[in-house]
C-alpha positions in Angstrom: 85.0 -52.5 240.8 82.7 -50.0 240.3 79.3 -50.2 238.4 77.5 -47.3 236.7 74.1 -48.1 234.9 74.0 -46.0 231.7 70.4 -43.6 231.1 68.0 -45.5 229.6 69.8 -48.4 229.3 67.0 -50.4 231.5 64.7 -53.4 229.5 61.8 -51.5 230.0 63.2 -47.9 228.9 64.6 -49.8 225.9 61.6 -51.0 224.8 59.2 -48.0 225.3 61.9 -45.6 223.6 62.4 -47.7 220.9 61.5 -46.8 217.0 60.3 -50.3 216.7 57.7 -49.9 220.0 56.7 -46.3 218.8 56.0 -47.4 215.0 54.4 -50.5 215.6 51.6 -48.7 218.8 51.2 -46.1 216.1 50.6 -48.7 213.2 47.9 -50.4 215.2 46.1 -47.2 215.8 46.4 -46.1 212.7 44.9 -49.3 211.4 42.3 -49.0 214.2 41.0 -45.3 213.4 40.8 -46.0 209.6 40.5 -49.7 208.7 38.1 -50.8 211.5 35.1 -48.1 211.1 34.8 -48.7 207.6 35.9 -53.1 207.3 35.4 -54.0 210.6 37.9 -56.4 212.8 38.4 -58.6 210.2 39.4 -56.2 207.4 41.9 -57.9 205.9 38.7 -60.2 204.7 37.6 -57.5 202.4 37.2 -57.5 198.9 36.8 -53.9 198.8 39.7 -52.7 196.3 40.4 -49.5 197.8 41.3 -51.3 200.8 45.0 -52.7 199.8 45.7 -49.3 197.8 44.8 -47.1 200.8 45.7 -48.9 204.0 49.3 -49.7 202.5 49.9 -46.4 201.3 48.8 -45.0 204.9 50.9 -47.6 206.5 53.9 -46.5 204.2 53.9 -43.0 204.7 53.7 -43.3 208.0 56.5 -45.3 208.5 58.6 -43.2 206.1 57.2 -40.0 208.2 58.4 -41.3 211.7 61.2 -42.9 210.8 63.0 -39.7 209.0 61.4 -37.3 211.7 63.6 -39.5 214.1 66.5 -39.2 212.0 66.1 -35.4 211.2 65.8 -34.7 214.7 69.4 -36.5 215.6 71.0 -33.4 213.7 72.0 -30.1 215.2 69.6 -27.3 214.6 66.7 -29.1 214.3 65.0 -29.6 217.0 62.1 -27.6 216.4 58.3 -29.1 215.4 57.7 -27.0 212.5 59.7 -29.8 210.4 56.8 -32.4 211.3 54.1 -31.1 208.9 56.7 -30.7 205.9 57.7 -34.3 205.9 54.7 -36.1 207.0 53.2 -34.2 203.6 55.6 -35.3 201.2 55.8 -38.7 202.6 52.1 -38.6 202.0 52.0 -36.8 198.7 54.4 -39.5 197.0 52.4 -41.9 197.4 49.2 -40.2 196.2 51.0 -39.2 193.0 52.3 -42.4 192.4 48.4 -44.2 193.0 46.8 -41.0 190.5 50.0 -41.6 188.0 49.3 -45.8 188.0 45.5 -44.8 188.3 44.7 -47.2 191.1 41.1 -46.7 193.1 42.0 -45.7 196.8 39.8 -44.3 199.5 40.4 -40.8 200.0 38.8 -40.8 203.4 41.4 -43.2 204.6 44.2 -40.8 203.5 43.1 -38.2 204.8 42.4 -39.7 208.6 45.6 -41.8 208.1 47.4 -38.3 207.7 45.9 -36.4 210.4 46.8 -39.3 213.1 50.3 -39.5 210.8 50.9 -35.8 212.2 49.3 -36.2 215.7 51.3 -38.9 216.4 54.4 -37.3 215.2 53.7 -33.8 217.5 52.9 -36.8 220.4 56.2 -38.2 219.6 58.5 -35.0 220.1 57.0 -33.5 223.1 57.2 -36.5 224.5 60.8 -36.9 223.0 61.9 -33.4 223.9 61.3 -34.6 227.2 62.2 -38.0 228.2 65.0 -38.1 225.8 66.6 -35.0 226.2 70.5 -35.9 226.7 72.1 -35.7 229.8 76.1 -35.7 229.6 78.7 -36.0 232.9 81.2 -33.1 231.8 84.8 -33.9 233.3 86.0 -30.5 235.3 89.2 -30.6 233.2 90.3 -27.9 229.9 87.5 -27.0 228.2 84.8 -29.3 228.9 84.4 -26.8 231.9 83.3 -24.1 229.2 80.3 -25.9 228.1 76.6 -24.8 229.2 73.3 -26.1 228.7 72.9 -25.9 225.1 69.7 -26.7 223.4 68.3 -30.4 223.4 71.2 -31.6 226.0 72.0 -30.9 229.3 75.5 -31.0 231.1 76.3 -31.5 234.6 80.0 -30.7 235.6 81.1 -34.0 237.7 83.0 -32.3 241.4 84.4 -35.7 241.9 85.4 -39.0 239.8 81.6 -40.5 240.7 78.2 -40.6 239.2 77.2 -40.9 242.6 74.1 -43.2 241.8 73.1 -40.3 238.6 72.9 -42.2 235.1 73.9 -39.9 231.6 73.5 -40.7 228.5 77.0 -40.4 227.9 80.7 -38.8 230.0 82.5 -36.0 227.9 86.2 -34.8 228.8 88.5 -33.3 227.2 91.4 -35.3 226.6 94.0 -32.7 224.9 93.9 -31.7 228.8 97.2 -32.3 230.7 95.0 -31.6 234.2 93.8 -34.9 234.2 94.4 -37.0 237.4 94.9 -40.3 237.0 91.8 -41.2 239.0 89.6 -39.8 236.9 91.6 -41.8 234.3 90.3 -44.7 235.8 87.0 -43.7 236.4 86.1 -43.2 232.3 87.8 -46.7 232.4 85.1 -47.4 234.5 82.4 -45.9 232.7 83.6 -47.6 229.7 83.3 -51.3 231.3 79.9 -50.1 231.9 79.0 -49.8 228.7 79.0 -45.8 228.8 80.1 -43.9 226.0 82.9 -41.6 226.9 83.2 -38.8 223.9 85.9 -35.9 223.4 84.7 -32.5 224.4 85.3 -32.3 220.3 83.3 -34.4 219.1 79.9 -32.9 221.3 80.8 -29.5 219.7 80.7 -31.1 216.4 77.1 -32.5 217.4 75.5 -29.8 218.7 77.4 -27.1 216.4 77.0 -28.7 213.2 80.9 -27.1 212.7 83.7 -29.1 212.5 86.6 -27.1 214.1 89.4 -26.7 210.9 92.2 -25.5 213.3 92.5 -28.8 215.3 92.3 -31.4 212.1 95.4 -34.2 211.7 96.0 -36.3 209.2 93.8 -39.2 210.9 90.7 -37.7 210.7 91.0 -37.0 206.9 89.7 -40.7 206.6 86.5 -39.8 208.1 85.8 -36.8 206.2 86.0 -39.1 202.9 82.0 -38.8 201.3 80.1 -42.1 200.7 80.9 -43.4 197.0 77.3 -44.6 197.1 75.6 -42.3 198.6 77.4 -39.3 195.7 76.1 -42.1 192.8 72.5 -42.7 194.6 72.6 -38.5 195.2 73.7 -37.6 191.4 70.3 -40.1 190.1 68.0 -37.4 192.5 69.6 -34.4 191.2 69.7 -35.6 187.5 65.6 -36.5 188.1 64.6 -33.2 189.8 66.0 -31.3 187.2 64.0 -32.8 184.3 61.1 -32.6 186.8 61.3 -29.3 187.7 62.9 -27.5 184.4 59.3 -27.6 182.6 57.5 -26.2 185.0 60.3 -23.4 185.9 61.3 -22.4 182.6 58.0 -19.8 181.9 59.0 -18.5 185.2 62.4 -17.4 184.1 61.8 -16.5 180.2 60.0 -14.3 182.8 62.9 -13.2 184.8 65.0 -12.7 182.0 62.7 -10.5 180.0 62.5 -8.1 183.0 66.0 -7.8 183.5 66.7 -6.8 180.0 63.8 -4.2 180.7 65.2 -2.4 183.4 68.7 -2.9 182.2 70.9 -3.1 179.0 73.6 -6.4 178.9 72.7 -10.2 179.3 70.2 -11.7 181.1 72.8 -14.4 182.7 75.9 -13.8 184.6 78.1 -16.4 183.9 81.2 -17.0 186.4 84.1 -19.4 186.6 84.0 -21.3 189.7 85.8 -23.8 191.4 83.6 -27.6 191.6 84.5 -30.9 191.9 87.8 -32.2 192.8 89.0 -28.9 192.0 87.8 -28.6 188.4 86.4 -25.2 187.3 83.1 -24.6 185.4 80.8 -21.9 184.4 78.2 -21.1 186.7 74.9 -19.5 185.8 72.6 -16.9 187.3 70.6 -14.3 186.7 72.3 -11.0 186.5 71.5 -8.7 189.5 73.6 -5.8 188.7 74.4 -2.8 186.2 76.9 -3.2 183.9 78.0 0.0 183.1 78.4 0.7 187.1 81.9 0.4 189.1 81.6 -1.2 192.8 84.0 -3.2 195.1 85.5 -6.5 195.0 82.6 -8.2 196.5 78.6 -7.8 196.7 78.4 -7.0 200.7 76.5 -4.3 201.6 72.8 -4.0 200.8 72.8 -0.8 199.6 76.1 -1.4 196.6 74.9 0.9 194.0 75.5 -1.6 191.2 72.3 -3.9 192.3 69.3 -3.2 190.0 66.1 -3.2 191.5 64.9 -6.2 190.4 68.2 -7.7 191.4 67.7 -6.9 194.5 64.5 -9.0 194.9 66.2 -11.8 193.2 69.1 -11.9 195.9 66.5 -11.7 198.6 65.1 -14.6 197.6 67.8 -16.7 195.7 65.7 -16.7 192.6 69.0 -15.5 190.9 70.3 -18.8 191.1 67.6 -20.3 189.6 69.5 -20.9 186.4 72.0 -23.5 188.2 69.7 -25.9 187.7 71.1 -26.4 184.2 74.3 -26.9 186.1 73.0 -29.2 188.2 71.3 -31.3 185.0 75.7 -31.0 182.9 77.4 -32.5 186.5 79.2 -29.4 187.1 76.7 -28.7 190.4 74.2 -30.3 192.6 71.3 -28.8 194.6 72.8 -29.8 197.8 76.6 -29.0 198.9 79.3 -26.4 199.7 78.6 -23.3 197.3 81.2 -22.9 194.7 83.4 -19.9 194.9 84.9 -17.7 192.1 88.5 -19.1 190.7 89.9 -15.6 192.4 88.3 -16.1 195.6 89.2 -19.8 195.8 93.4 -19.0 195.0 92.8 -16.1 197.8 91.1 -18.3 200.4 93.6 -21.5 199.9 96.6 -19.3 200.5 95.0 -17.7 204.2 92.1 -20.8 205.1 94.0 -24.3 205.9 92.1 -26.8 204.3 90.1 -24.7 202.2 90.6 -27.1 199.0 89.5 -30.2 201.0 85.5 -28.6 200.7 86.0 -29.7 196.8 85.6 -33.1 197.3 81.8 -33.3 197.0 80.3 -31.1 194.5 79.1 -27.8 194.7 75.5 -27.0 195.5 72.9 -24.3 194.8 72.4 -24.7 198.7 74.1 -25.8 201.2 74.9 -26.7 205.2 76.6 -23.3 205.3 74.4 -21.2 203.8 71.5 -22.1 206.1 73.2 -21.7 209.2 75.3 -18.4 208.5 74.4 -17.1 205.1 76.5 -15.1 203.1 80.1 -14.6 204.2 83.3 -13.1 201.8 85.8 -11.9 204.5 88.3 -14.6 205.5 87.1 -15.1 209.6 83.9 -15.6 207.9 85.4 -17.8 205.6 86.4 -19.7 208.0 83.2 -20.5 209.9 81.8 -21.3 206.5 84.5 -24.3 206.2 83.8 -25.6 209.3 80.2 -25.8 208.4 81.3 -27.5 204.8 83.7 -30.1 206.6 80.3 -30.9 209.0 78.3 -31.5 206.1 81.4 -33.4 204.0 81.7 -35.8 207.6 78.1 -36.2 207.5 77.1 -36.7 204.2 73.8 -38.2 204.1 70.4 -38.2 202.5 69.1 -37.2 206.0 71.1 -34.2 206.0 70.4 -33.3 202.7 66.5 -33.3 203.7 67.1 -31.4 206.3 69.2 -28.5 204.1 66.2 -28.9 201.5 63.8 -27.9 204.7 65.7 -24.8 205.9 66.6 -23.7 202.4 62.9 -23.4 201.8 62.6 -21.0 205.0 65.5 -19.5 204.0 64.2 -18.6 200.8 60.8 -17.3 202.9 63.1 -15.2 205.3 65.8 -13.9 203.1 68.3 -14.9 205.4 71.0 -14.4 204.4 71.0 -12.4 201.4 73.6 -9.9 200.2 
């Protein structure tokens, strides 16, 4: 029978591309560039007391830096290095604030130096990445695995016969709803499999490098794996109940702020209040600032940019998503958190479950002030757009993670930067 060896599957491969190899090389020169100038060799022999503060700290953050840098860039969409300086500088800020809050001596220098090799090992890291680990399927020439192209941080190589003719992939994807399948080629994924490669469905690699799962293929099997984490929603609803009583304090100037302006330009209420649909299908009222007339008639929905209802200073706070600022005091009640599907109005919701299958499935998690969908596609009210806006809510609902909830924090910020989005 037949062997194939699998990419990077060889001892040596394993170990070089390993996190354990990469942390541990990067460790010792960490250590090298900021404990030996300063200690010497035998640092550990020193009875300096900035020493244990620092070097640990240093040590920390860089582990906590490389480690979810790896696991951010496993996601689709983010393969880009603009998300290395973002979270090597809040792994490094935590600990600062946690040393000035407990008032311990540290050495400055040594955070500093210890951040600087933090980031230029982490740029090393995903060139290098980028290019040796780049992932190489063997498409099947049957239905429509024959459709795919060389998408971003994966290539694809379309296999003419049921041989990796001495190539090695990372992994073999066919398409197995396809009736053109001969049975040799059956026996040659059998084959792959005995090798130890992965053979995926043509599916599943959409899902990966779409970050949409595809709403108009589901079964009743796969409803299992779209189930949330229990512990994960309890460890999730502790960060969002402790960022709000962070972050209220320091935002609540800004919008006494807001909502003195609004009244300026504008007669009415300050806040828009909305019933929307939350979690596991219970409604709530949802805040915001208001960011139109009162006294002006429009359409159903808010899509064009230039609906005669927005006030001006409405229209900066759409741009931006300050208008949703006061969610936050949803988020703090349970009805919302700051990561997950965004809640639609009661009417919408009745209007999209009767023409989008599924649509009632996205209220399993709760609602978010941002979300999977609204980074990747922004604002959408029509029901095609609806529909892509799902698929994006059942990728995040599949995936729900911490990781991928840092990752929406990251683009929601650019968002925010861009306007992207805004209607």
């Amino acid at each position: 029978m037949t062997e194939y060896t699998r990419r990077h599957s060889r001892w040596f491969e394993q170990i070089l591309l390993s996190y354990l190899f990469q942390f541990f090389t990067g460790g010792i020169l960490l250590i090298a560039v900021t404990a030996f100038p300063i200690w010497g060799f035998q640092f550990w022999k020193s009875n300096d007391p900035n020493l244990n503060t620092s070097l640990v700290s240093t040590l920390t953050a860089f582990f906590i830096s490389t480690f979810s840098l790896r696991k951010i860039f496993r996601l689709p969409g983010s393969e880009t290095v603009s998300y290395v300086i973002p979270v090597a500088t809040l792994c490094f800020i935590i600990p600062i604030l946690y040393i000035l809050f407990a008032r311990l001596t540290y050495s400055i220098q040594i955070m500093l130096i210890g951040y600087i090799v933090t980031l230029a090992w982490c740029y090393l890291g995903f060139f290098l990445g980028r290019r040796y680990r780049m992932v190489r399927y063997a498409l099947l020439p049957f239905g429509e695995a024959r459709d795919f192209g060389t998408a971003h941080g994966a290539l694809f190589e379309v296999l003419k016969l049921p041989s990796l003719e001495n190539q090695r992939f990372n992994a073999i994807v066919a398409d197995f709803s396809s009736k053109e399948m001969p049975p040799e080629w059956e026996k040659f994924l059998a084959r792959c499999t005995l090798s130890r490669i992965p053979v995926y469905s043509t599916k599943k690699i959409k899902e990966a490098l779409t970050g949409k799962v595809q709403i108009n293929h589901l079964s009743e099997n796969e409803f299992g794996s779209l189930l949330p984490s229990s512990f994960y929603e309890f460890v999730k609803r502790l960060i969002d109940v402790f960022a709000a009583l962070v972050v209220i304090p320091f935002l609540l100037p800004f919008m006494i702020l807001i909502a003195f302006l609004i009244r300026i330009e504008s007669p009415g209420s300050a806040l828009f209040i909305q019933t929307r649909m939350g979690f596991r299908g219970k409604t709530f009222k949802m805040l915001k600032f208001r960011t139109m007339f009162q006294d002006k008639k429009g359409g159903g929905f808010t899509g064009a940019e230039d609906d005669p209802r927005i006030t001006k200073i409405g229209r900066f706070l759409r741009k931006y998503r300050v208008d949703e600022l006061p969610q936050i005091i949803n988020v703090l009640l349970g009805h919302m958190s700051f990561i997950g599907p965004r809640p639609e109005s009661f009417d919408l919701s009745q209007w999209y479950e009767n023409d989008v299958p599924f649509f009632a499935y996205r209220h399993v998690v709760r609602p978010g002030i941002s979300g999977w969908a609204q980074v990747n596609q922004g604002y959408a009210a029509e029901v095609d757009g609806m529909k892509v806006k799902l698929e994006y809510d059942f990728y995040y609902i599949k995936n729900f993670s911490f990781w991928l909830d840092l990752l929406i924090t990251f683009k929601t910020v650019k968002t925010i930067l861009t306007g992207f989005g805004a209607r």
